[in-house]
Every structure is written in C-alpha cells, then in structure tokens.
C-alpha positions, 0 to 999 in steps of 0.5 A: 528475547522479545524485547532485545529484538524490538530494541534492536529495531529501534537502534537501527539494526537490520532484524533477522528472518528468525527474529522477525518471525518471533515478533509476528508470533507473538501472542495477541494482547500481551505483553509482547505483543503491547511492546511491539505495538507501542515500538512500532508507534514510536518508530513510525512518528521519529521516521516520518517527523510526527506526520501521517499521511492521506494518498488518494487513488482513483480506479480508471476501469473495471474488467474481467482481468486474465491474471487471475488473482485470486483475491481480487474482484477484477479476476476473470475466474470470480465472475464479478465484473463480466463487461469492461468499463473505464472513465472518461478522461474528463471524469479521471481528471475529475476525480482527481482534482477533487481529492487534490482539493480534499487534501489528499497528500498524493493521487494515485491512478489505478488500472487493471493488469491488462489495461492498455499501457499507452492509454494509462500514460495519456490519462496520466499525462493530462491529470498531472496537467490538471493538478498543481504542479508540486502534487504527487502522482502515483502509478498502481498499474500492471507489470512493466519493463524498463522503457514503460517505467521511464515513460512513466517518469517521463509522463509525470508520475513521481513513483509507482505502487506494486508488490509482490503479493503473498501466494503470487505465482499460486493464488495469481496467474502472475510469475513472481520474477515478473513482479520483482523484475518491475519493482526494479525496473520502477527504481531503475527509472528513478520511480520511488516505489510504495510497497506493502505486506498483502493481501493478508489472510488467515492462511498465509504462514508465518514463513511467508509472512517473513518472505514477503516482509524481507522482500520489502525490505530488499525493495527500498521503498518510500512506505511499507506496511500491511494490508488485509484480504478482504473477502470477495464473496463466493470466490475460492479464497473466501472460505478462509475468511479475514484476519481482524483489525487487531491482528492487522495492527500486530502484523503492520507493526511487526513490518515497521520493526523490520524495515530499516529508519530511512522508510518513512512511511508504514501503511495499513489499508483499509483504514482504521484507527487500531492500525494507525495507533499501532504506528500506520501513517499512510491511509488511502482514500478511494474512487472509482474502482476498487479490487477489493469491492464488487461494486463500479463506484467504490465510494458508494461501497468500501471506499473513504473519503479524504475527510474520512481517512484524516479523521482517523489519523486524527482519533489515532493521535496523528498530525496530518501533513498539509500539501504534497507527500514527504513519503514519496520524495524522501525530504526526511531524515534517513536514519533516525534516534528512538532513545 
C-alpha cells in the first residue's frame, strides 16, 4: 500500500488525511520507510531544479513574551530571558549585510510576538535600503491583520514566515484562528508565505501531525517541511524529550510527499545532513536571537554560519544556488514529471 501512495505522490495526486498518516507510520529503517525517504529526495530536486537553498535570519530582540509558548525561550512563563534587549538599527542592518555577503539566498527578520509592529516596518525598511536590491526579505514577526501585512509588502519584504504551530491554542496562549487569519492575511497582500511542520516533539500524535501537515498544504506556501523542538532546559515540555534527527527526516519526507509539485522548497531546521538527504533544500543560518537557544547571541551557541549550512547542503549532495532565493518568488516550474 505504501508504495502505491508514494507513487501517487509522485504523479502529482493530492494525497489523503489516511494516506498521509500511513507514510508518517511507517516503521523507521525499513523498507517503507527507504522508499519514502528516497521519494522524497527525488521529488524535492525535480520541484526546485536540483538546487537547495540557505535563508539566513537575524533576531532583533530577546524579551519575556506574554504569548507563552511553551516551547520557546522567549516565553515569559520559562523565565529564560527576564530583561528585554533588541538591536541597533546599525547593528540589524550589520548583520544582515554580512549574511548577504555570506550568500545567504534570503534574510529574514525575526522579532518577538509583542515586539512593536511600527518599529519592525522601520528596521525592515532601512535593512532592505541597505542590501542589494534584488535580495530577498522576509517577516517572521507576530500576527498581523491585513493593513499590517500590506505595510509589510510596502516596506519591502517580499513574504513572511509563520505557522500554525502544533499544540497551538494549548501549549501557546495564541488562538489558532489567529494564526490562519494571518497566514491569510500575508497571501491577501501578495506576501509569499513559508511555512512548516513544528515544533516536533515526541508527544505530538500521528493525527496531529496529519492536521498540521494538511494546513500547509491549504497554505500554498513557497516551502514547507518539518522542524524539531529543541528542548529548552527545566520548562514543562522538556520532559518529553526530542525526537532524533533520523525520525526528523521520516517526517519532513512524509511532508514532501503531501504537499503538491508547484512547493518548491521543503525545510528542515536545525540543519543536518540526514535531512537534506531525506529531500530538505532549505537550511537556516542564524544571529542574534533565537527561540530555540538560552542564549542573546545564538551564533555563540546553536546558530550556524551560511558557510556552515552550505557545507551541509553539499555533504547532502546538493548544488546550491547562487544569488536571490527561487523559493520565494516562484521562478519554477509548478507542476513537475518524477517519471
């Protein structure tokens, strides 16, 4: 059965909530589990022309968040950062220009959910007045309405990040209308939206992997994927402990699958090279603050360097492309023939 729903995924035929979660059941290290991972590979080179990608972002502050999710540092509730502190303006635009001369195919800006919404559009407009004009800027900010997301696009950022995370509404103090109202909102505007499967944790049930993975789907992103929880240490969540790397490329393969040919771009974070053999084309180099780190300055802890996430693309047998992302601005073919 297995194998008659990997090739109906790579014949382009939208899969089922059943057959969906047959693939995620698949038992680790067999052969159904080889085939699906090696479907996926191939389906994520015809999708994106044989090229992966390297997004960089740069986190613009550190505060205790009132949001509460559960699984991030930022979270008021986990006491992890008790004092607020941001970047210059100097210092954001910085950072981004070095990952822009890094190679980084596009620079995300990344704030807290309360960070002050004026504010991020300033920061945003004077990094893209700083960068090449053909560089790709992306919003990973709080949930916004319509007129937000159009002064977005007007600020220069050609898409935003955002997701409706798993356990939203239980494990965040976020309501998850909210986050599909801004999913909306972001395509509404003419944003191109990047979205994922996360935060992963061994907890989360097959049927709500199915879930979220259908929500992404609805979502018509430029890339999906999958991404673990990483556990922040003494917060509630980390007695459940993280799901491996190996299960991480099961499961981001298994989105591949589902999500239709004209998604050119499947992620996986943190980066490793099991998932980019599994079919992950979009890696994320990191600076500055990070909700998965306990530390201000995640390149002195978790974060990776460009240089970092390209070698991995590479070890993974990945070409990687050279200038402004192909993700975000759809120059790929939408539909796609995996023979």
């Amino acid at each position: 059965m297995i194998d008659h729903v990997v090739t109906q995924a790579l014949e382009g035929d939208a899969l089922h909530a059943a057959e969906i979660a047959e693939l995620f059941q698949a038992p680790l290290f067999s052969r159904e589990s080889a085939l699906i991972l090696a479907a996926s590979r191939r389906l994520a080179e015809l999708a994106s022309q044989g090229q992966a990608e390297v997004h960089a972002q740069v986190g613009l502050n550190v505060a205790p968040c009132p949001n509460n999710c559960a699984f991030c540092s930022f979270a008021a509730v986990n006491g992890v950062f008790r004092e607020s502190r941001e970047l210059s303006v100097a210092q954001a635009v910085a950072r981004a220009r070095q990952f822009e001369q890094d190679g980084a195919n596009a620079i995300f800006i990344m704030a807290t959910a309360d960070y002050d919404f004026g504010k991020f559009i300033e920061m945003g407009r004077e990094i893209k007045r700083n960068l090449d004009p053909g560089t790709v800027l992306v919003a990973n900010v709080g949930d916004f309405d319509l007129a937000e997301a159009e002064r977005l696009k007007a600020a220069g950022f050609t898409g935003v990040y955002h997701a409706l995370r798993l356990g939203e509404g239980r494990d965040t103090g976020i309501a998850p209308e909210l986050r599909l109202a801004t999913m909306r909102h972001a395509r509404e505007a003419g944003l191109s939206l990047g979205t994922c499967l996360e935060p992963v944790g061994p907890e989360h049930t097959v049927a709500e992997l199915v879930e979220k993975t259908l929500v992404t789907r609805d979502a018509s992103p430029a890339y999906s994927g999958a991404a673990r929880r990483i556990s922040i240490p003494g917060t509630d969540l980390s007695r459940h402990g993280m799901v491996s790397e190996a299960r991480m490329a099961h499961l981001l393969a298994v989105v591949r699958l589902a999500l239709p040919h004209s998604v050119p771009g499947n992620c996986t974070h943190e980066p490793n090279v099991l998932g980019a053999a599994a079919g992950a084309n979009l890696l994320w180099a990191e600076s500055g603050s990070n909700p998965r780190d306990t530390h201000a300055e995640t390149e002195q802890q978790r974060g990776l360097t460009v240089a970092d996430c390209r070698n991995i693309l590479r070890e993974a047998e990945w070409r990687v492309l050279e200038g402004p992302s192909r993700f975000y601005t759809r120059t790929i073919p939408e539909r796609v023939t995996a023979g």
